[in-house]
N, C-alpha and C positions, 0 to 999 in steps of 0.2 A: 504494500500500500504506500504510494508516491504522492504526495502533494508538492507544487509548485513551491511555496513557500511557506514562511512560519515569521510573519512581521519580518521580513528581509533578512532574518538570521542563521535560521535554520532548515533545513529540508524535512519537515517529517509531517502523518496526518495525527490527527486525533482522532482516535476511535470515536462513534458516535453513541455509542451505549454506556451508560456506568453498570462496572459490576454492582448489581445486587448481593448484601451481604447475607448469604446461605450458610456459611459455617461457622461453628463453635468461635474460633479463632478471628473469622474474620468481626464477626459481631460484638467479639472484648476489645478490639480494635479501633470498631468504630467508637463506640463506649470512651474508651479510654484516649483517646483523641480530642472528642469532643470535652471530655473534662480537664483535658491539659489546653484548651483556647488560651489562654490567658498566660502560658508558660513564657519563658524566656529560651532563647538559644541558647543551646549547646554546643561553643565551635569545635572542631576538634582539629587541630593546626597538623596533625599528622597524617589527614588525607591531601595535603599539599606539599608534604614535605617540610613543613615550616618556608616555604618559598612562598615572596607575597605573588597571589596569582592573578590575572586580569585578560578580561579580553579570550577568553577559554570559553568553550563548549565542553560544561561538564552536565555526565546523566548520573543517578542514585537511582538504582534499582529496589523496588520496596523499602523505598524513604521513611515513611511513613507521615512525619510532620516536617521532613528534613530537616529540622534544626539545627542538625550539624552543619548544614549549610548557608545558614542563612547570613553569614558574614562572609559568604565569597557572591552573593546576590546581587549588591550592589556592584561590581566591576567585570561582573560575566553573567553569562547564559547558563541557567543551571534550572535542570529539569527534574522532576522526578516523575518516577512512574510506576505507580501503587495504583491496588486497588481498592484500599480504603478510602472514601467521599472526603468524609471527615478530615482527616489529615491533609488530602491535596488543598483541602478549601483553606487551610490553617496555614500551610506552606505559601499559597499566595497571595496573602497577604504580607507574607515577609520578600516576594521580588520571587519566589520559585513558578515556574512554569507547573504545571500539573497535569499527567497524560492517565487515562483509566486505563491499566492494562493488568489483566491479572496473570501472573508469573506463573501460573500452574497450567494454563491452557498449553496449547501444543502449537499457539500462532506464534508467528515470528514478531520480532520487537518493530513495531509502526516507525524505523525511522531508518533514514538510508543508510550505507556503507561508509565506512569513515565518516561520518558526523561528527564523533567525541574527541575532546583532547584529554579527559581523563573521565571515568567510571567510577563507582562507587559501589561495595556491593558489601555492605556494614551488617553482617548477621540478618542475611536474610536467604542464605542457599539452605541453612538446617530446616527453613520451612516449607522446602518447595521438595514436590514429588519427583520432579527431574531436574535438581540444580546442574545438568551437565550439557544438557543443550541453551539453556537460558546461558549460561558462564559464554558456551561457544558463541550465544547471538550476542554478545558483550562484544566479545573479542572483534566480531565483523564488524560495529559499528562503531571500534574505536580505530582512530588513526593508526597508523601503522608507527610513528614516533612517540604514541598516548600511552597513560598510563591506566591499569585497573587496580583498586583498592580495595581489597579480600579480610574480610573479617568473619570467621568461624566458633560461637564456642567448643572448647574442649570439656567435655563430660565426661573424662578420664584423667583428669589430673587427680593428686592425693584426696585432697578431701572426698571427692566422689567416688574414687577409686571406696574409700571408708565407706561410704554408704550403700555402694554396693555387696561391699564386703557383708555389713550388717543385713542385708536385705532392705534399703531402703528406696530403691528404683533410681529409673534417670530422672526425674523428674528433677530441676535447678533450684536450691536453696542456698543461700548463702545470707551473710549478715544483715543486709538487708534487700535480699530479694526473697521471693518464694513463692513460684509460679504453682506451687503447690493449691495456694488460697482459688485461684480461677482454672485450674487443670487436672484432670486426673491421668492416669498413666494411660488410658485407651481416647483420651482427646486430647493428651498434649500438643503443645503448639511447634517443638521439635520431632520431626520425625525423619532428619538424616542426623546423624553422626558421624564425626571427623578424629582419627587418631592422624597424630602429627605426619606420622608414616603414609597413611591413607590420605593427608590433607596434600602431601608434597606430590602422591601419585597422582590425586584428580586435577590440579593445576596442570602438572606436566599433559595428559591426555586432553585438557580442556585447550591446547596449544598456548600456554603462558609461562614465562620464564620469574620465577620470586628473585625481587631483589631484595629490599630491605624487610627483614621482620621484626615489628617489635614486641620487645620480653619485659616481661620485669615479674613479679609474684603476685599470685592470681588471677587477679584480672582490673590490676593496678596500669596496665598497659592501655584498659580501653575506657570499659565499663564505669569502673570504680576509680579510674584515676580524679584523682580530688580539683586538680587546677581546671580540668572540663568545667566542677562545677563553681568553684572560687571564680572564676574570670567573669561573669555575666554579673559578681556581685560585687566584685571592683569595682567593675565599669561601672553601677552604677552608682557605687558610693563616690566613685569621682566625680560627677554631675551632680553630687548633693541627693539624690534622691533616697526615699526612705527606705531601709533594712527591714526585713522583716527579724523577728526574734530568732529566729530559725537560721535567716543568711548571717546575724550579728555573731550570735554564736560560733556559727562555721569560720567567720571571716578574721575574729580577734582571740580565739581558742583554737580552732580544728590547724588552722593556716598553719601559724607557729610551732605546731606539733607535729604536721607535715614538713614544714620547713627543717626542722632539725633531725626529722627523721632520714630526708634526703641527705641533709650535713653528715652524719652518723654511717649512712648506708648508700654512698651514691647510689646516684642510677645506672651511670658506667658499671660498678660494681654488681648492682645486683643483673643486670641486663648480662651481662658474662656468667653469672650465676649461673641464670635461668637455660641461656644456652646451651648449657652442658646437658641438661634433660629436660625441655620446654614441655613432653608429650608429660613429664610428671609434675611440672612447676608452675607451669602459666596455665590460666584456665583459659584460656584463647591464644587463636593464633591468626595474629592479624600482619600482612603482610603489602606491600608494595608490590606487581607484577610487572610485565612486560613481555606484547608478542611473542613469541618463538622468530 
């Protein structure tokens, strides 16, 4: 499916249907979209490389509110393409483009060959029935000099590895997650899993060469790293604007205990750590690609 243009910027159509939300998954989705309206962005400086970026054709596959992207909006073209309503509607309002496409069909991705100069694909293959052709329609529509950005949980690092020990499923808990509370083990919302060994084979098959991966312990590298969510409340205590109890706390208590924790324990440090056995140490594995 070819359309002529896209506001003079880009080649691609928009599907004329929204997906209707029919599944368990997709329906906490919308849910949980609609009640984070009012959130703030979450950038994550790591799907750039920490290089300031501009004037790029970037896509995010299963975005969902994109947030992590909404500070590369203002000096690029940056789309996502979910099939949650909810989300796209929230994304653009911050400058994202919004395409209805749902990842599980078996159509090809609505937009030409080479269109991207980088990709984003941030924990959202564990949810798809066939993350191996959606990866491959990635790879078509990125440039051939572009980058893709692969982010995987690992459901086999130590703590889980313990809980399954104990018999207590895959299902993802952690200090403060617990997809427990909206999932049970025959409607979880993960239904591929990635061991580091299996995650290095489907890249290579999906035609993508890893370059940078980043480590640190557990999932300090993506999720849980703390300055994702300290920076949206910087910024706004720089402009004077009001802290909630909640960002006060994080920002004159959590920071400085972060801060010394890095003093104590670089990141250099622990990142060489984690390398030596990431399938036992990180609970993700989030990587930089590049064509084959």
């Amino acid at each position: 499916m070819v359309c002529p243009s896209f506001r003079g910027k880009l080649n691609f159509c928009l599907p004329g249907e929204n997906v209707s939300a029919t599944t368990h998954q997709q329906r906490l989705y919308e849910s949980d979209y609609e009640a984070a309206a009012g959130s703030e962005g979450m950038p994550d400086p790591k799907i750039t490389g920490g290089i300031v970026t501009q004037n790029k054709r970037i896509l995010t596959l299963g975005g969902g509110m994109a947030n992590d992207l909404w500070h590369l909006a203002g000096n690029n073209l940056v789309v996502n393409a979910d099939y949650a309503t909810s989300g796209l509607q929230i994304g653009r309002r911050h400058g994202v483009e919004g395409v209805s496409v749902n990842l599980n069909s078996t159509a090809p991705l609505p937009f030409l060959d080479k269109a991207f100069d980088l990709i984003v694909c941030n924990d959202i293959l564990e949810h798809l029935l066939e993350p191996l052709p959606v990866v491959r329609e990635a790879v078509r529509v990125l440039r051939d000099d572009g980058t893709i950005v692969i982010s995987v949980p690992n459901h086999f690092y130590w703590p889980m590895r313990l809980r399954l020990l104990f018999g207590k499923g895959l299902v993802w808990r952690g200090l403060v997650t617990d997809h427990g509370a909206a999932y049970h083990e025959w409607d979880y919302m993960h239904i591929r899993f990635f061991t580091y060994r299996g995650f290095r084979q489907f890249l290579k098959v999906a035609g993508l060469r890893p370059g940078e991966f980043h480590w640190d312990f557990g999932n300090l590298a993506h999720y849980y790293n703390p300055d994702r969510w300290f920076e949206p409340q910087l910024r706004k205590r720089a402009i004077g604007a009001r802290l909630s109890k909640r960002a006060k706390f994080g920002v004159y208590v959590l920071r400085p205990l972060w801060q010394a924790f890095n003093i104590v324990l670089p990141r250099a440090l622990r990142k060489a750590i984690v390398s030596l056995a990431p399938g036992l140490l990180c609970g993700g594995f989030y990587v930089r690609c590049a064509k084959r």
